[in-house]
C-alpha positions in Angstrom: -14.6 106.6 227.0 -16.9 105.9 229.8 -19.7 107.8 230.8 -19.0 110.3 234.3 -22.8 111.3 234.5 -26.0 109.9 234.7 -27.4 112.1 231.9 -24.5 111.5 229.9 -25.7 107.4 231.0 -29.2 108.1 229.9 -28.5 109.5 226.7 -26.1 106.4 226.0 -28.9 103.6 226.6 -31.0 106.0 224.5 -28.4 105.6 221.1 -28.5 101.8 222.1 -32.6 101.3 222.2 -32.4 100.8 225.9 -34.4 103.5 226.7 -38.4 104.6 226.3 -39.4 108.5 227.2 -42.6 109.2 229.2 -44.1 112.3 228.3 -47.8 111.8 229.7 -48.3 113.4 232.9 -47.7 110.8 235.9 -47.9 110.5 239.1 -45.1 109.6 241.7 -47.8 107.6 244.2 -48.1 104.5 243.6 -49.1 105.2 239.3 -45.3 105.2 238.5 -44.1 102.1 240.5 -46.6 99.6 239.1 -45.8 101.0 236.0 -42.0 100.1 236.7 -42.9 96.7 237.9 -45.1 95.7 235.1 -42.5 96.6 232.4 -39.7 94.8 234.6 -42.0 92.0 234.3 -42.4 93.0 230.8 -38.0 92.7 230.5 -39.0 95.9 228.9 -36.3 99.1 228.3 -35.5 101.9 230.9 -38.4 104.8 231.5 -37.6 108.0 231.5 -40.5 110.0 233.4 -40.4 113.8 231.7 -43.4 115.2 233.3 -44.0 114.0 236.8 -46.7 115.3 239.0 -46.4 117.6 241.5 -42.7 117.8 240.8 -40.0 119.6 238.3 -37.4 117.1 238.4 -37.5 114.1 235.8 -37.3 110.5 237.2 -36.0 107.5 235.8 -36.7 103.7 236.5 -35.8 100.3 235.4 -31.9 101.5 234.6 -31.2 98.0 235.9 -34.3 96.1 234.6 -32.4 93.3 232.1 -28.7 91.9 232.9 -28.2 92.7 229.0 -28.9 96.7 230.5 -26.9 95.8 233.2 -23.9 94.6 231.5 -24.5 97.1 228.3 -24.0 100.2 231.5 -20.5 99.0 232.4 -19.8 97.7 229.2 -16.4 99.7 228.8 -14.8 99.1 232.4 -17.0 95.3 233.6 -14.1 93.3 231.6 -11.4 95.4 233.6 -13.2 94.7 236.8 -13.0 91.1 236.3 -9.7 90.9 235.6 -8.9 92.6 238.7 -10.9 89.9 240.8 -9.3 87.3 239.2 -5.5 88.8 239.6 -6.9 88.9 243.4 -7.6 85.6 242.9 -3.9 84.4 241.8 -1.2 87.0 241.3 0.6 84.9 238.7 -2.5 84.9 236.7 -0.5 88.6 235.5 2.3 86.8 234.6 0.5 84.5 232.5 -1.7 86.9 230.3 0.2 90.1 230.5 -1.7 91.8 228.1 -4.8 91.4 229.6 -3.5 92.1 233.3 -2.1 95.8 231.6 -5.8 96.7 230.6 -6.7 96.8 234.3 -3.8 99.0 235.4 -5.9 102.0 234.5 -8.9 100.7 236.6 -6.9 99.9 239.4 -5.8 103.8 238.9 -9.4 104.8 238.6 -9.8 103.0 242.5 -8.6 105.8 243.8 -11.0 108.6 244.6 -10.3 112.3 243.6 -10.4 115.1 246.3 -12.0 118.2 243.9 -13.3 121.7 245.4 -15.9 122.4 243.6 -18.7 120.5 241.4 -21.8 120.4 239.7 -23.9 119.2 242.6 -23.6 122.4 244.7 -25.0 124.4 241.9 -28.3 124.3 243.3 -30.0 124.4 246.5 -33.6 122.7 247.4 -35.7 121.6 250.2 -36.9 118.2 251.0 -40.3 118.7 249.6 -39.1 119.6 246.7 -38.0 116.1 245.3 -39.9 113.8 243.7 -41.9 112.0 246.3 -42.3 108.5 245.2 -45.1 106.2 247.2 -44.9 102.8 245.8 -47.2 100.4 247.9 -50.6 101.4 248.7 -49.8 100.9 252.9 -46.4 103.0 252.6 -45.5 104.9 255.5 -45.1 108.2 253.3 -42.3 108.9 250.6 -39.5 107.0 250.1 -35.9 107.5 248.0 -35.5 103.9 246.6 -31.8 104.2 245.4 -30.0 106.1 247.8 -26.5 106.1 248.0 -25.9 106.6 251.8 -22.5 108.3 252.6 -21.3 108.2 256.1 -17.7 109.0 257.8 -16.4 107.3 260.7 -16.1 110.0 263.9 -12.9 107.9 264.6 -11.5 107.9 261.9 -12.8 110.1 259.3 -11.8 110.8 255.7 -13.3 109.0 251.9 -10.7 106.1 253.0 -12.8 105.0 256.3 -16.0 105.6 254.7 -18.7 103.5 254.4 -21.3 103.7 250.7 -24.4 101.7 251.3 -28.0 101.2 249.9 -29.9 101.7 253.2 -33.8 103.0 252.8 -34.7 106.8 253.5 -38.2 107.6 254.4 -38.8 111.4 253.0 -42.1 112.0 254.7 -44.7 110.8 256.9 -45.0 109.4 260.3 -43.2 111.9 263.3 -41.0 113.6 260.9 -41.1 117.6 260.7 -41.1 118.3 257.4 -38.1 119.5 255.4 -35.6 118.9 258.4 -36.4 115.3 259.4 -36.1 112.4 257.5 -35.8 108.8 258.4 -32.7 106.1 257.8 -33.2 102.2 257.8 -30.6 100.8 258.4 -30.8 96.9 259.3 -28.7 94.6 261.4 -25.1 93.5 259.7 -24.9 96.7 257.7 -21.2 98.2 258.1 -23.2 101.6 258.7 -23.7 100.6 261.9 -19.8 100.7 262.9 -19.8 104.0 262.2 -23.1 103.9 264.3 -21.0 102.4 267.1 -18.3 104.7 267.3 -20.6 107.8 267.4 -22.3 106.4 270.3 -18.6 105.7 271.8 -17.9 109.2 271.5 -20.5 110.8 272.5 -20.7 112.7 268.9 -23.0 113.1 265.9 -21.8 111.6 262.9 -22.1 113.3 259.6 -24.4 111.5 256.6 -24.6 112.0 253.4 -27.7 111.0 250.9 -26.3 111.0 247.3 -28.7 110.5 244.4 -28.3 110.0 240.7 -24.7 110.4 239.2 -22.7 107.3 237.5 -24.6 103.8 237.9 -21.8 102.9 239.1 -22.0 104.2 242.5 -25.6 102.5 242.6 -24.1 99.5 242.6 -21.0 100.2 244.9 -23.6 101.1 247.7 -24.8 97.5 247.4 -21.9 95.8 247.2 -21.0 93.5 249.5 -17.2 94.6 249.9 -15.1 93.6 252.9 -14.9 95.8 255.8 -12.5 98.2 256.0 -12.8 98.6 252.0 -14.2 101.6 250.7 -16.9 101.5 248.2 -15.8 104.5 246.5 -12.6 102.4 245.0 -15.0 99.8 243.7 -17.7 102.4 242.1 -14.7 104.3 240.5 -13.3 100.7 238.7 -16.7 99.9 237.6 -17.4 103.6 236.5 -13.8 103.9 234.4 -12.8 107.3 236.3 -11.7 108.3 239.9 -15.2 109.2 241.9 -14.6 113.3 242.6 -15.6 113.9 246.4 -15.8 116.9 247.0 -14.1 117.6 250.7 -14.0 120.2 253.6 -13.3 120.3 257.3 -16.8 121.1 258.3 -18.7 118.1 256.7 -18.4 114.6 255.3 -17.5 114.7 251.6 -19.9 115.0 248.8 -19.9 112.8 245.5 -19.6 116.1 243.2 -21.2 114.6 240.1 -24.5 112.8 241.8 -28.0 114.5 240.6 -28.9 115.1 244.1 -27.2 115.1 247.9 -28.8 115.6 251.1 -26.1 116.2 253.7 -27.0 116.4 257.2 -26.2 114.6 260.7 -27.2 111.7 262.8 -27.9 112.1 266.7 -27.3 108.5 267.5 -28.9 108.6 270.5 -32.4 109.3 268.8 -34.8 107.5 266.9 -38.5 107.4 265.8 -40.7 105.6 263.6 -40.1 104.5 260.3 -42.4 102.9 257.8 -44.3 100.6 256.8 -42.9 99.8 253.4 -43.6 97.6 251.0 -39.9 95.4 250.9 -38.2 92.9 248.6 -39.7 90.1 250.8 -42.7 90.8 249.2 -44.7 92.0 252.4 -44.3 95.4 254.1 -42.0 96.3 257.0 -43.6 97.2 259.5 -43.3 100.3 261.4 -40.0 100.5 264.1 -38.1 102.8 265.5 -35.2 103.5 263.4 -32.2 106.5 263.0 -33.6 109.8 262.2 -31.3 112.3 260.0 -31.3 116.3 260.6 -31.3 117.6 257.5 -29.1 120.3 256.9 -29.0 121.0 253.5 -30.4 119.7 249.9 -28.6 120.4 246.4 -28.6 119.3 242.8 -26.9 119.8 240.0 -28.5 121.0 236.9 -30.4 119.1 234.8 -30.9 116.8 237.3 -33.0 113.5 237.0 -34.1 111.5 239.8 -33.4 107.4 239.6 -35.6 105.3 241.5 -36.6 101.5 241.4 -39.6 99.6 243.3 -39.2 95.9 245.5 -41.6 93.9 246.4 -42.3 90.0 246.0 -38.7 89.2 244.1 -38.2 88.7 241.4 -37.8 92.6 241.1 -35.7 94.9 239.3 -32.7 94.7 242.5 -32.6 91.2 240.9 -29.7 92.3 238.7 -28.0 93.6 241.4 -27.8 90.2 242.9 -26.5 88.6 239.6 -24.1 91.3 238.3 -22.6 91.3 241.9 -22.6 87.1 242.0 -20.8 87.9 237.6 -18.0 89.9 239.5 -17.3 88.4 243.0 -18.6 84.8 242.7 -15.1 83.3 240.8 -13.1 84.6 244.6 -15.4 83.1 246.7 -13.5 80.1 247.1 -10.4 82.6 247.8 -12.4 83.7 250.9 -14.3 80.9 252.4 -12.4 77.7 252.4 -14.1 74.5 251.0 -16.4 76.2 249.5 -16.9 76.4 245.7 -20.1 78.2 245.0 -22.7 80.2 246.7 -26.5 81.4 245.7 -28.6 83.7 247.8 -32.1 82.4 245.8 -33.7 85.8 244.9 -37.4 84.1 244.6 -36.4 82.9 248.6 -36.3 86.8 249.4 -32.6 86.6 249.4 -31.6 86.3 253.4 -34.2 83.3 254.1 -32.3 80.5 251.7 -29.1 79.9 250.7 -27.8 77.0 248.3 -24.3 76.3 248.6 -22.0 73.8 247.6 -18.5 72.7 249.7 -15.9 70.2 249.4 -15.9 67.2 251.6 -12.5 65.8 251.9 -11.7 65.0 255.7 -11.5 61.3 255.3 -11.3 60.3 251.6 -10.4 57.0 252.3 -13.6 55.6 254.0 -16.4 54.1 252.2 -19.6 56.0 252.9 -19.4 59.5 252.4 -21.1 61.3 255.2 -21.1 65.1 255.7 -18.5 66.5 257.4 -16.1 69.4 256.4 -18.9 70.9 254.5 -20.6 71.7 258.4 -17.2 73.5 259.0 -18.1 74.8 255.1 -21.5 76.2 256.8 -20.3 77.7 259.9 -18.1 80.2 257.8 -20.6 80.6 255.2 -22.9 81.5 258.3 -20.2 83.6 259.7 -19.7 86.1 257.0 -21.1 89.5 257.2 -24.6 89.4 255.4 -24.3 85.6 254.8 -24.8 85.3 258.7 -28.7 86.4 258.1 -29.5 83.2 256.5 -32.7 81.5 257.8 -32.3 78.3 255.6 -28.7 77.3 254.3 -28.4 73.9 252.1 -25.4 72.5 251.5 -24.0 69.9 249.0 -20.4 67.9 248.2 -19.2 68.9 245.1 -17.6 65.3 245.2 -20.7 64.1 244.7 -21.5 65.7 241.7 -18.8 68.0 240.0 -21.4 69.5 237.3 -23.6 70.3 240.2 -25.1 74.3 240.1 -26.5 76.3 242.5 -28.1 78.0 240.6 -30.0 74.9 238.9 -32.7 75.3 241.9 -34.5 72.7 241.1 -31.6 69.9 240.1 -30.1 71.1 243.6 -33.0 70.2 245.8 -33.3 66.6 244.0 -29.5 66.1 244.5 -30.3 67.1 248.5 -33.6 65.4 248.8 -31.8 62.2 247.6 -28.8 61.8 249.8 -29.7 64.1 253.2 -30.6 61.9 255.9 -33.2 63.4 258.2 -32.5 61.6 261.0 -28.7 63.2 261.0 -28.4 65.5 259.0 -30.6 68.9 260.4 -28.8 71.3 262.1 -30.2 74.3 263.9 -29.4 77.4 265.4 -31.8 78.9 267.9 -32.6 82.4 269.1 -30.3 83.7 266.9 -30.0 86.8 264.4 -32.2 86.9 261.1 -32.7 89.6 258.6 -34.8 92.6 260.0 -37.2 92.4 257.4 -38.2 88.9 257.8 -41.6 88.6 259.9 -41.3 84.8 260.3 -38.8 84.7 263.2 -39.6 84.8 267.1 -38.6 88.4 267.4 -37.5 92.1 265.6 -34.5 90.5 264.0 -34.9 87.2 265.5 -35.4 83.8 265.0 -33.7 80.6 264.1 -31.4 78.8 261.4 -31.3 75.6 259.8 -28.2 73.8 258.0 -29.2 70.7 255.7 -26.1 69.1 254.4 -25.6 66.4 252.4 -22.8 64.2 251.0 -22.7 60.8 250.0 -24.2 58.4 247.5 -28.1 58.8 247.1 -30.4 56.6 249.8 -33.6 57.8 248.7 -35.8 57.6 245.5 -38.0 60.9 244.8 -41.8 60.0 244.5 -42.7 61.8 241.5 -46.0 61.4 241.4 -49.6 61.3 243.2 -50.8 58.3 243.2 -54.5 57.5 244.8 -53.3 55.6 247.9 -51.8 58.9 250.1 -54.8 58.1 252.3 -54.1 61.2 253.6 -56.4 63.5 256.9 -60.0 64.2 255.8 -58.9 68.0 256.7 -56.3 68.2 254.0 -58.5 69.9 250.7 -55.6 69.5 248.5 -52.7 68.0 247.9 -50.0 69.1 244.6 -46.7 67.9 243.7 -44.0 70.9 243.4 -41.6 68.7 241.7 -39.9 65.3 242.9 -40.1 64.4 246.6 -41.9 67.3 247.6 -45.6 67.0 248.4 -47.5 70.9 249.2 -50.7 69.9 251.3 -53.6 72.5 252.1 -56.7 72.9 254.6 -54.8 72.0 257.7 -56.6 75.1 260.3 -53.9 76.8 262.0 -53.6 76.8 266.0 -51.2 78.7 267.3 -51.7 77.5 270.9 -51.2 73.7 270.4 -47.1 72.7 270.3 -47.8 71.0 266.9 -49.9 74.2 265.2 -52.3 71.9 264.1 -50.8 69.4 262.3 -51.4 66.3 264.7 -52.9 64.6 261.6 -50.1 64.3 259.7 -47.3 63.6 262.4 -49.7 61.0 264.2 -49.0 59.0 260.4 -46.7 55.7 261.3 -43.6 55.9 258.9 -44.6 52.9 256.9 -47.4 55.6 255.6 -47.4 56.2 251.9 -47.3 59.8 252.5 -43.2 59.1 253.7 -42.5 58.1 249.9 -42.1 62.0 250.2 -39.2 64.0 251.7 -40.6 67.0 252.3 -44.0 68.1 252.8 -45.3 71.9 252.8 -48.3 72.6 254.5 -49.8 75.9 253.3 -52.6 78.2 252.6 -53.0 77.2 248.9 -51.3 73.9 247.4 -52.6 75.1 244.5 -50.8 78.4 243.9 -47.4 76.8 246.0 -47.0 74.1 243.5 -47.8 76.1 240.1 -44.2 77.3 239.6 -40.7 76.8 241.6 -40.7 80.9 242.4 -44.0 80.4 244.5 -43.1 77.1 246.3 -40.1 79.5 246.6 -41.2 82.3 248.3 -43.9 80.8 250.2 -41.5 78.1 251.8 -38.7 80.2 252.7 -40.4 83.3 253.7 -42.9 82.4 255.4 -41.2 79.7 257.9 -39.1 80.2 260.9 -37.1 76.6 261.1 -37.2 76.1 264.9 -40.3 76.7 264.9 -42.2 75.4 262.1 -40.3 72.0 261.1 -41.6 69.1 262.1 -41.3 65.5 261.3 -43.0 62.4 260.8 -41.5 60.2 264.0 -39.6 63.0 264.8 -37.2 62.3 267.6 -34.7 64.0 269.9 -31.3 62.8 271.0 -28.3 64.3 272.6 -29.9 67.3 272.3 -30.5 66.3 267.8 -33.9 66.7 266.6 -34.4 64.5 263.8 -37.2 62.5 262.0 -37.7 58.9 260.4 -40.4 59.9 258.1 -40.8 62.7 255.9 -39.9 66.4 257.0 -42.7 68.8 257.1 -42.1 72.7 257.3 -45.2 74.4 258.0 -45.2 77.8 255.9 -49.2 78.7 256.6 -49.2 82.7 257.1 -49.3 83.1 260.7 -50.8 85.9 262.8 -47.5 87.4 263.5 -46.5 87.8 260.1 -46.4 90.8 258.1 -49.2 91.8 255.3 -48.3 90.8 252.0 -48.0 93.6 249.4 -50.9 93.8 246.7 -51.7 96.7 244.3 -54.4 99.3 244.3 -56.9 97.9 241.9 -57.9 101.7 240.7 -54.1 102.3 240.0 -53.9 98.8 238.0 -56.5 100.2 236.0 -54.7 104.0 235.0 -52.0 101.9 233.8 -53.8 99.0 231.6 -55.7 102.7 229.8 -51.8 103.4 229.2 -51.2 100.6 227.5 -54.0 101.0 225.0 -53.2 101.1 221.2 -52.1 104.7 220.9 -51.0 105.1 224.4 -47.6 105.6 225.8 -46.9 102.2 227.1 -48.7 100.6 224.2 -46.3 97.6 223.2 -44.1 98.1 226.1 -46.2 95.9 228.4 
């Protein structure tokens, strides 16, 4: 039998050795999210914080820390949920293992939220100060609730069926809030929130929000799924959960999930906004601060016994890492179901998610001719590009399966050395200006704006990949170092910034004729430290894709413009240097680093655990 609470959850990870009790006093800002982080880093169990400072309620972290956590959670219902992806993938698939398609009846049952009157989370009631108040980067804009479950009802058409669950940030304190009736609800662009947003504004109304808390894990990872709209989340979080989600309902608010830990109901004027942040974000910089929805809190419960879940982001990979892989384990086999041509799709986590895509389409327009050239996999990119979140993508490579049929996405590396050999830069590069990217990323021309690029690539491989330095780069006096990140790609430092030449800078490099030895490279990325860029893929990563907006920083080595088609002859460069316009990366408080290392000490409570 599944689990229905989070207690009940906690005290099952517990029996299985998943789970490590903190009894040592410690303290919600910033102490208790670098411990999180370090024993994430650690792939170390789930910590349950008994005696938390300045606070009565307990607080648990790091529920989702290792898939083999993840999986162990939803062990009793995650086989059911498959099935029912893949009988949406091909009905007759029931007809051909009927036993198996009978075990998910009961989840598809379970879809169906419960209407209840009553339930444990009205029990008690509490005011905003009195939950846990969790600060988790030093240049936070106050307290935040990390794993909110944010409930919302559409003024047109309300009810749990047009509802919408999602994982947007809520700012507790700080900033222009008033205390205990204010609190503040990021909500980014392409989040289904905003419908519901839309229509209130339509209407003239408030809409009604609820902040749920705690309860089954499941609904943790409902509010982040990326469902189609229209669909509630609810149905999804009671499949993965094994039991219908009880909502409790009434005419004069939105419904409340009756078994989470916590709720704060209230509504949102959408005509109003104020400040909101900074916060330290899963891009690994902070957010800045913006103006953003404001709720008016009008009440807080909890049920007893309650226990407050939280997690911490910040330079990826991060605990929401298994959020990305459990939800790519469930939904990735329909995704060729839903975008056609397309067999496979990876958001790279160590990119920051949004800024880089790796895909990988079919490319069977003209099969006859001799020279594969890509072609139906740029129809495969425009509907990758035009689905819900997918549309935030900054960089999105594609590849022919044809090509290659073992080919992975998720082999990063493999991937870019299949690309870098067959991509032709003079064709090619495809870009999208002035267009929407994701509200946390700082690189872009604008609050949510910037540019796209589409690499594609099909055919038989053109290019060798230099894989090594040799002595005869000759490369600019101003370059201090130079460091292979793997085959083809070249990560150059010391080039000075300037931001008010067209070129940035990097004159010295592009001015190179193409018969330069530097061009035995594909791709070259100047940045701030070759050295740290090229020590492992995750920084070349993260530093390439996060810190570059592709209209503006890409340039190319007898580079060229035609019909309106930038290309290049030579090698590509992409300029990822920290620019003044970018956000602050996030970095720990070196007194808090050390209250955790004394922690860790033989005899401590985190001795052996990092």
């Amino acid at each position: 039998m599944a689990n229905r609470s989070l207690a009940a959850c906690l005290n099952d990870l517990k029996r299985g050795q998943h789970l490590v009790e903190i009894d040592e006093p410690i303290d919600p800002h910033l102490q208790m999210a670098e411990i999180q982080r370090r024993v994430y880093q650690a792939q170390g169990p789930a910590l349950l914080f008994n005696n938390v400072r300045g606070c009565r309620f307990p607080m648990v972290g790091n529920l989702f820390g290792t898939m083999d956590r993840t999986r162990y959670l939803f062990r009793h219902t995650l086989g059911n949920v498959r099935q029912l992806v893949a009988l949406k993938i091909d009905p007759n698939a029931g007809f051909k293992s009927p036993l198996k398609s009978l075990k998910a009846i009961p989840t598809a049952i379970s879809m169906l939220p419960k209407k209840v009157r009553r339930g444990p989370i009205l029990k008690h009631q509490i005011k905003i100060t009195d939950l846990p108040q969790l600060v988790s980067w030093p240049k936070d804009g106050g307290a935040f609730v990390t794993l909110p479950q944010v409930y919302s009802e559409d003024v047109a058409k309300p009810g749990l069926m047009g509802s919408n669950l999602g994982m947007y940030r809520v700012q507790l304190s700080g900033n222009d809030y008033a205390p205990n009736q204010q609190i503040g609800l990021h909500y980014q662009i392409h989040r289904s929130i905003g419908v519901h947003h839309s229509h209130a504004l339509a209407e003239g109304k408030p809409f009604r929000v609820n902040i749920f808390v705690g309860g089954h894990p499941a609904m943790t990872l409902a509010a982040v799924m990326p469902l189609p709209e229209g669909m509630s989340e609810l149905m999804f979080g009671g499949a993965l959960a094994g039991h219908r989600i009880p909502m409790i309902t009434s005419q004069d608010r939105a419904a409340i999930y009756a078994e989470a830990d916590f709720c704060i109901v209230g509504t949102i004027d959408p005509e109003r906004q104020l400040p909101e942040g900074p916060f330290g974000d899963h891009l690994g910089y902070y957010s800045l601060k913006h103006d953003f929805p404001v709720l008016n809190v009008e009440a807080v419960y909890h049920r007893p016994g309650a226990i407050w879940p939280f997690t911490v982001v910040g330079r990826p990979p991060q605990e929401d890492t298994a959020f990305g892989e459990i939800i790519h384990e469930i939904t990735g086999p329909i995704i060729p179901t839903v975008i056609a041509g397309v067999h496979e799709i990876h958001a790279v986590d160590a990119a920051g998610v949004h800024p880089l895509l790796l895909a990988i389409g079919s490319e069977r327009y003209v099969p006859y001719v001799k020279e594969r050239r890509p072609q139906e996999l740029l129809t495969c990119a425009n509907a990758i590009l035009g689905q819900g979140q997918l549309s935030l993508a900054k960089y999105l490579i594609i590849a022919a399966h044809e090509d290659d049929p073992s080919l992975n996405c998720h082999d990063i590396s493999k991937f870019l050395q299949h690309v870098l050999r067959r991509a032709d830069w003079n064709r090619d590069l495809h870009f999208q200006t002035r267009t929407t990217i994701d509200t946390l990323d700082y690189s872009g021309s604008g609050f949510n704006e910037g540019s796209k690029l589409v690499i594609a690539a099909a055919g038989p491989p053109k290019f060798e990949l230099q894989s090594e330095l040799t002595g005869d780069l000759n490369l600019p006096h101003e370059i201090q170092s130079a460091q292979l990140v793997m085959p083809g790609i070249l990560a150059v430092s010391g080039l000075a910034f300037q931001g008010d030449e067209e070129t940035r800078g990097l004159q010295p490099l592009l001015d190179f004729p193409i018969s330069h030895p530097v061009n035995q490279f594909r791709l070259i990325i100047v940045v701030d430290d070759a050295e740290f860029t090229a020590a492992t893929l995750n920084n070349f990563l993260w530093t390439t894709f996060t810190r570059s907006n592709p209209a503006a920083d890409i340039f190319g080595i007898g580079s060229f413009t035609e019909q309106k088609h930038w290309g290049c002859r030579g090698a590509l460069i992409i300029d990822a240097r920290i620019k003044p316009h970018h956000a602050p990366p996030l970095i720990e408080d070196p007194e808090v680093t050390r209250s955790v290392d004394a922690l860790a000490v033989k005899g401590g409570p985190l001795h052996g655990v990092i």
